[in-house]
N, C-alpha and C positions, 0 to 999 in steps of 0.2 A: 631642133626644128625651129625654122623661122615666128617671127611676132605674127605676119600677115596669116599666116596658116592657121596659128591659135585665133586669129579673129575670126577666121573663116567659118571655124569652125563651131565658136562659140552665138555668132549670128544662126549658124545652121541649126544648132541647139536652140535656142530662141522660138524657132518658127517650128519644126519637126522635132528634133532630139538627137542625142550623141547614144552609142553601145560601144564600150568595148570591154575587154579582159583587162582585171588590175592586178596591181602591184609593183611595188617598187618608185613610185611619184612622190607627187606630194601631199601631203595632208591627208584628204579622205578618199584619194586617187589610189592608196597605199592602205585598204581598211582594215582591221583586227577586231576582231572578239573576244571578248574576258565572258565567260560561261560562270554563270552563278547557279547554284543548285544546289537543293536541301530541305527539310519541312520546312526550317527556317528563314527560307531564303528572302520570299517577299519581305517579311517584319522587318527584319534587321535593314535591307536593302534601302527600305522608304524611313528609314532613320537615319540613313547615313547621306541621303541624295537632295536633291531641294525639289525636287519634282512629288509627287504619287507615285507609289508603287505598291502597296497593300490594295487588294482592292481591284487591280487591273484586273482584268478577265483573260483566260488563254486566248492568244491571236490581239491583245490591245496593246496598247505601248505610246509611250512619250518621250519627248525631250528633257535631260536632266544636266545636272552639274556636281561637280564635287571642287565643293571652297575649305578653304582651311577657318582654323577661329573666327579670324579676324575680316572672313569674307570673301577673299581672295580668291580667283578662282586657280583651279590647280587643272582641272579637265574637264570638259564636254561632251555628251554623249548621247548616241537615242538607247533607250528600252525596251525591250522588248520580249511579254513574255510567252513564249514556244509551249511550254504545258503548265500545271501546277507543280512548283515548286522548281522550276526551270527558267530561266530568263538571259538573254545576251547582251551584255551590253555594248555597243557600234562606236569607235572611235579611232583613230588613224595607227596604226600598227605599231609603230616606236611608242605611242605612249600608253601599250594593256601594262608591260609591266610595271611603269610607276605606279599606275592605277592599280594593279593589283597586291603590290606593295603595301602601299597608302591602306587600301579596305582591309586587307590580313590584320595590320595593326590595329584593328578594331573588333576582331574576331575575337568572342570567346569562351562562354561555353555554349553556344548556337551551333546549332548541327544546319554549319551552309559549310560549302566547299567551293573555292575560286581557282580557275583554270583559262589561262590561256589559249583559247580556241583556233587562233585566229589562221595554223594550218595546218586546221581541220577543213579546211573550205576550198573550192576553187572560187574565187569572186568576180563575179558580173556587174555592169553598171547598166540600167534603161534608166537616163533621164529624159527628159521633155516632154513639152505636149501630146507627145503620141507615145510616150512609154506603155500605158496603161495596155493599149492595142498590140502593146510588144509581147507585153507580158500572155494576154489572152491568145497571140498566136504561137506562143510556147508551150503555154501550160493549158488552154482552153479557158472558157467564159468562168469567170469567179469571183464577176462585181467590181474587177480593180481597180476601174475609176472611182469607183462609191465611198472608197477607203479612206480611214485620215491616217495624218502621218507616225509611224512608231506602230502600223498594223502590219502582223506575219502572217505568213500562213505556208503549211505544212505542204510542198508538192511531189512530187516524183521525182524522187532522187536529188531532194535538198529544201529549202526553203524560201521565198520570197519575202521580203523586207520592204515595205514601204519608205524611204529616206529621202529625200529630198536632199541634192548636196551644192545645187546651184539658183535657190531659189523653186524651179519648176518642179513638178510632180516628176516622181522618180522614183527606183526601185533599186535594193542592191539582189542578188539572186545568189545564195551560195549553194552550191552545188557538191555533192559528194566526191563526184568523179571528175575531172578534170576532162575528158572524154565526152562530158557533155557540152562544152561550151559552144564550140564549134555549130552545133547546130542550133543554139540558142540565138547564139545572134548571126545566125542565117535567116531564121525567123524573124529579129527584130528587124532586120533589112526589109522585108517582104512588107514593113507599114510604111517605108520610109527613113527609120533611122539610118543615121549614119555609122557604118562600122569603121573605128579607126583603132589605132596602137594604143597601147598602155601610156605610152611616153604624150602622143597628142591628145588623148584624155585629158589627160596632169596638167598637161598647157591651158588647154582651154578650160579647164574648171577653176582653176584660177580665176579667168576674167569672171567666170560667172557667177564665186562664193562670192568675189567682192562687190560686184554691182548685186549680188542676194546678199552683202550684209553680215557674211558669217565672218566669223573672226578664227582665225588659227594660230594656236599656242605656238607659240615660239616670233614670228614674224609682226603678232600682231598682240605679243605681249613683253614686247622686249622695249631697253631703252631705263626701265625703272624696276622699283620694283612689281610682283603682278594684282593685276589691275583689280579695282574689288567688280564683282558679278556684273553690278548695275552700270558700270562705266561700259562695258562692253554692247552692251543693248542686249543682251543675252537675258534678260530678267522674265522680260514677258514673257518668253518660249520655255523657260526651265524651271520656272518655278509656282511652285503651289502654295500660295498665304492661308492656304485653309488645313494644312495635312496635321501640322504641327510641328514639335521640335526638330532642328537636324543642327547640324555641325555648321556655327554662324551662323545660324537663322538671325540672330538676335541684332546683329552688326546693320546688316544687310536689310532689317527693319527699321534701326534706328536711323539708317544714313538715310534712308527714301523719307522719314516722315520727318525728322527734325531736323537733316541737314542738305547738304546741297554737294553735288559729284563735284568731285578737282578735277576730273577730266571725264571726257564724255566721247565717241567713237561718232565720228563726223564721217564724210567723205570728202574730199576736195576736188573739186572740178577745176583741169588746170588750163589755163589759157595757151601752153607751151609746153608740147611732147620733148622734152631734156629728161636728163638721167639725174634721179634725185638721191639724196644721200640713203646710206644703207638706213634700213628698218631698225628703230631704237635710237637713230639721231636725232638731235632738237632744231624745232622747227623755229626760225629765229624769222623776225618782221623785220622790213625794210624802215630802219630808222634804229633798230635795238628791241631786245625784248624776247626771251624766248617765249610759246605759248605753247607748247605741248611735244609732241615726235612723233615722227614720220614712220609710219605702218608698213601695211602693203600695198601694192603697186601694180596699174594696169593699165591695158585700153579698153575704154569702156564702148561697150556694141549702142547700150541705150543711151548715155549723153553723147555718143559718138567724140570723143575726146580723152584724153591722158586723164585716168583716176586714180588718185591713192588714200587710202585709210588713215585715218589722225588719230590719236586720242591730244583732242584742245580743251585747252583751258577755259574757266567761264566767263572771259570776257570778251573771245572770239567767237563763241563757237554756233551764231542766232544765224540760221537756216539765213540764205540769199548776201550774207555780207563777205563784201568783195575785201579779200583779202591781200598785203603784198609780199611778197614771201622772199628771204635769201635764199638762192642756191647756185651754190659755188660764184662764180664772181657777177652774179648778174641775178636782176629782178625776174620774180616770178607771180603773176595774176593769179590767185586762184578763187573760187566761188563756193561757199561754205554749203553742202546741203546735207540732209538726212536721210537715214540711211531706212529700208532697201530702194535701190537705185530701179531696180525690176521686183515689180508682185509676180506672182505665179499667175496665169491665163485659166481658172475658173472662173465661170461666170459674174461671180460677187467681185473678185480680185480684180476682172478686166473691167467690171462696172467702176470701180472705184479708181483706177489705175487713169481711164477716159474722163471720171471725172476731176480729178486733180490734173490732169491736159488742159480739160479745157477750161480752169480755172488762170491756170497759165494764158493762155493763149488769148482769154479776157484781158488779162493785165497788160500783155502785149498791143493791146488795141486793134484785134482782132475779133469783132463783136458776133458777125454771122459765123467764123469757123469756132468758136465758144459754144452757139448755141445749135447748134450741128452734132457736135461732140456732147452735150446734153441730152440732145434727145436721144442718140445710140446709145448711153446709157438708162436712158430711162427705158428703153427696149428691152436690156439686157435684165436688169432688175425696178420692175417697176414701183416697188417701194424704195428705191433709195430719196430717202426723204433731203439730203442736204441739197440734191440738185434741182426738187422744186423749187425748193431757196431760191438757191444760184439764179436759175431762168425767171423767177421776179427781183432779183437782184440788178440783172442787166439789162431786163425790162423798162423796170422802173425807173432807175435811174436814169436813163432816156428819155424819159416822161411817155414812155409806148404800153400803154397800159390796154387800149384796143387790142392791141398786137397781144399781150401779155394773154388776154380776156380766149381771145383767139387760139394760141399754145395750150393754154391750160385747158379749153374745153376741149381739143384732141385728143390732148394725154388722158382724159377724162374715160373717152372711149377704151384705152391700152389699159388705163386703170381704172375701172367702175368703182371700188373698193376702197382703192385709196384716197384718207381725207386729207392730205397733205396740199390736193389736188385742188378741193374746196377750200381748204384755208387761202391757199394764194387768190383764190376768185374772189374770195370776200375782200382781201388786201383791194383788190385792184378798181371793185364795185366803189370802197369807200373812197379810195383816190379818187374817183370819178364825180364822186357826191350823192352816189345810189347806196341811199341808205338802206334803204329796206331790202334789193337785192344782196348788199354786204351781207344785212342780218339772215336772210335766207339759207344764202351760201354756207355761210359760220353755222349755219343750226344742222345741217347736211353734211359739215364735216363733221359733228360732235357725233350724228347719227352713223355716222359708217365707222367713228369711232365705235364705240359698242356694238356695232356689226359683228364686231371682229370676234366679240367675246359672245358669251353666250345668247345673252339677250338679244331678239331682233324685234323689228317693227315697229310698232305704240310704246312696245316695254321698253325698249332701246332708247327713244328719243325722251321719255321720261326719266329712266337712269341718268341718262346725257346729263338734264338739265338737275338732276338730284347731283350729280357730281360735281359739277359748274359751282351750284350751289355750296356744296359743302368744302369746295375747295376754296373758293372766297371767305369762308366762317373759317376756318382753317386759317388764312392770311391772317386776318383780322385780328383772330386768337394771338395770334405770334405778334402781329405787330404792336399789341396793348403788350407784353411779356416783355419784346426787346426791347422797348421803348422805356420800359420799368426799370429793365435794365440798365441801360444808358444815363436813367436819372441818379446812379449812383456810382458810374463809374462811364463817363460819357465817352473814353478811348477803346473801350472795349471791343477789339475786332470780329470776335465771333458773332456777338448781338448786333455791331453793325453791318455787317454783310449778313447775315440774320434779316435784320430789317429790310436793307436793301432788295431781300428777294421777296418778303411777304408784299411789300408796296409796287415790287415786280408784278406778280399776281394781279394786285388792286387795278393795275395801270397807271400808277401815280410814280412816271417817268423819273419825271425833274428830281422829286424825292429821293427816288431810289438810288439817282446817280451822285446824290450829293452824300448818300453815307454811302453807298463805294466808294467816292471820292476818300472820305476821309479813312475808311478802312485800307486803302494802299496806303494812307501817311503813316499809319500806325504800325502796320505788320507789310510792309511794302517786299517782301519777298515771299509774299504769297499770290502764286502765279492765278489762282482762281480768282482772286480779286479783281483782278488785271480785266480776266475774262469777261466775267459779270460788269464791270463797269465800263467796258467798250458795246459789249450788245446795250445797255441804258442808253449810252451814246446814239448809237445806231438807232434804236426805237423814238429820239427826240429828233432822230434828221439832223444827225451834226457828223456827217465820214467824214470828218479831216480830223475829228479831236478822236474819232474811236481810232482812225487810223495809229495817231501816236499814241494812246493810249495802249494800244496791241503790241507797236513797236518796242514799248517799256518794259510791257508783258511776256513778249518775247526771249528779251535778255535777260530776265530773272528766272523765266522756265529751261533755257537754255544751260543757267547756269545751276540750276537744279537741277536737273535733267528729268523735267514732267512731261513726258514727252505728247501727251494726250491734250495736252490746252496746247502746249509748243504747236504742234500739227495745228490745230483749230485756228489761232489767231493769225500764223501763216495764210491759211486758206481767207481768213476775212480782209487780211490787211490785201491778198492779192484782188478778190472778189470788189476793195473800195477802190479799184484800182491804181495802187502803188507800189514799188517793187518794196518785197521785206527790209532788204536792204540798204534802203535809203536812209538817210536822216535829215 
């Protein structure tokens, strides 16, 4: 099947959704079940997996991993469990028997028993935004939208799987009888989906594990040896810091808290659709220099351009930096970004998805399609608090604080509630030199703060100001402590970013940036520091020193792989409007 077909068809999944019959593809085009079963089976299961699994309830289920010692990951998987003492676990069909291999040698005197299920099933795929509607005109109304991911449930003549395998809400369906398929995704037809081959399935989930993010064994762990958990980006989806011991828990804690990833799972945006070396080859810079190897490979529907999968090393690998790459006799442009390339289209995902657009689209110097893309957001989820930011961010710096005053009182109306709303009013009052309306506003947001909780009215705005209160005696407390601190060992980073943030509290700016300041000299690859002392920056009115400042902070979280500040200082350095980028 041609390239242009799998685009077609993976844009058509984008907007409606693909159904068809699997087997025989690639990856999870190709899906298997290893069947775990036994009184034993939870226990033992959530001691061997990095996820939870004691604990789940019948019809719940998650994402898991199984790494070796040393952390490495060996297989990925959803959970899922069907009754007490029952559970399948969902992974691409060549790899249940190492998997089941692997867990055997763990077995032993626990009364669990592992089986290869995988055909026991005929297997159906509903992905995309209208799966859910797929599913209810197969099986009838059953909440499906409402579900999270790694939820089963028991139907008529088989079971349905919540799985997600390109990013979008999706479903795998197995089915007892083979006999059934035929009119299952006749059904899924009737909302729109599209019914195609097993084979153009394969193709087009391709484009869309990559711009979702997922990683698949063998393509996207070759080259070296395998990758540990966290290099993959796989961490956050498969694992639980609260369950307890499993197999490499210990590795895989030490490397996130006290060291920094050798390689980290990027995407590369290429300036030039060419044929790049096989997957596991080293990705070499124009001038010398290997910095990582070449993954997987696609066209991508959302950058609209040639993608492929890296794991880079930490010195390339800071979201926006334009890279120049060898391949085969000639230069290749590519643009470093982070991965996933598409969020899923629920409401939270499309609010957030719209607002990092129009974060973009600021930087571009596009100031009315930014704040456009703003307000559709704030439609969608009217607490998302970072894009009231944003809209006094590109207010402000305008000097449109009118305008600003204007915006915020409309959102006011969509959000009575929200005090995120009055906090920017106050910003905008005291720009103005309306003091007392600043303080009004500010007292109104504190008040719909504690709205929220139990107290309302008189009690509410009393709490407010009892909180206000106790959180400055709180500052104050700490900043006489660190400061006690400091007098006997005055490089200490924890006391001074410590301090830094109590004087944060106080308002005492200039302060607090000057022991961040000196807290990056001292532990300078602590990407919080970075963070904290670019917003100082930002609250003195100096975007060009936070700007570098973020920039710095960037390539040390980059090369840790934190990816939680990484994302934030991205969104600030584009919001001061500069491209990450740059230097």
């Amino acid at each position: 099947m041609g390239r242009d077909r799998a685009i077609e068809l993976a844009a058509g999944a984008r907007r409606v959704g693909l159904a068809a019959q699997l087997g025989g593809g690639l990856g999870l085009a190709d899906p298997g079940a290893l069947r775990v079963r036994g009184p034993d089976a939870a226990s033992w299961l959530h001691a061997a997996v990095t996820n939870v699994v004691e604990g789940l309830a019948p019809g719940r289920g998650n994402l898991s991993a199984r790494v070796d010692r040393t952390g490495r990951l060996q297989h990925w998987f959803s959970v899922h469990v069907l009754a007490e003492g029952e559970l399948l676990l969902i992974l691409p069909r060549p790899e249940v028997q190492d998997l089941l291999e692997d867990l055997e040698r763990y077995l032993f005197a626990e009364q669990v028993t592992l089986e290869d299920a995988s055909a026991d099933f005929a297997w159906v795929a509903l992905q995309g935004p209208r799966s859910a509607a797929a599913v209810e005109a197969a099986f009838g109304p059953g909440g499906w939208s409402e579900g999270t991911e790694g939820d089963s449930a028991a139907v008529s003549g088989g079971f349905v799987l919540r799985r997600s395998l390109g990013g979008d809400v999706g479903f795998l369906i197995l089915l007892d009888d083979a006999s059934a398929i035929g009119p299952l995704l006749e059904a899924a037809g009737t909302v729109g989906l599209a019914v195609v081959s097993p084979a153009e399935f394969s193709a087009a989930l391709e484009i869309l594990r990559i711009e979702a993010g997922w990683p698949r064994v063998g393509p996207d762990t070759a080259g070296r040896k395998r990758p540990l958990l966290p290099e993959l980006g796989l961490e956050q989806h498969t694992v639980s810091y609260t369950k307890g011991c499993y197999l490499g828990q210990e590795v895989i804690a030490r490397v996130r808290t006290y060291g920094s990833l050798p390689r980290a799972l990027r995407a590369l945006i290429l300036a030039e659709d060419l044929e790049l070396p096989e997957p596991g080859a080293e990705i070499e810079l124009e001038g010398g220099g290997v910095i990582g190897h070449w993954l997987s490979r696609s066209w991508s529907v959302v950058a609209d351009a040639p993608v492929a999968l890296a794991a880079l090393g930490r010195d390339v690998r800071t979201p926006g930096a334009v890279l120049r790459l060898v391949v085969g006799s000639g230069i290749v442009e590519a643009t470093v970004a982070l991965l996933p390339l598409h969020r899923a289209d629920d409401r939270a995902s499309q609010a957030q998805g719209l607002y990092e657009r129009g974060i973009r689209v600021f930087a571009a110097g596009d100031e009315a399609g930014a704040l456009a893309l703003f307000e559709e957001v704030l439609r969608l989820d009217p607490s998302h608090a970072d894009t009231y930011e944003a809209v006094g961010v590109v207010l402000g710096r305008a000097g449109r604080f009118h305008e600003a005053i204007d915006f915020f009182k409309r959102l006011e109306e969509i959000a009575p509630a929200e005090p995120m709303v009055n906090t920017n009013l106050s910003l905008c009052y005291m720009k103005l030199g309306d003091r007392a309306t600043a303080e009004a506003e500010s007292a109104r947001a504190l008040r719909k703060g504690m709205a929220a909780g139990s107290a309302t009215g008189g009690d509410a705005a009393r709490i407010a100001q009892e909180q206000v209160a106790a959180r400055r005696a709180d500052a104050e407390r700490k900043q006489q402590m660190f400061s006690m601190v400091l007098e006997i060992d005055p490089d200490d980073p924890i006391a001074l970013y410590g301090l830094g943030n109590a004087l944060s509290v106080l308002g005492e700016w200039e302060r607090a940036e000057a022991h961040y300041a000196h807290a990056c000299d001292v532990q300078g690859d602590n990407s919080a520091l970075w963070l904290a002392r670019g917003r100082a920056l930002e609250a003195l009115d100096r975007p060009g020193d936070a700007v570098e400042v973020y920039r710095n902070g960037m390539e040390i979280a980059s090369r840790r792989g934190d990816l939680m500040p990484l994302k934030e200082m991205e969104q600030r350095v584009l919001l001061l409007g500069a491209s990450p980028g740059e230097r």
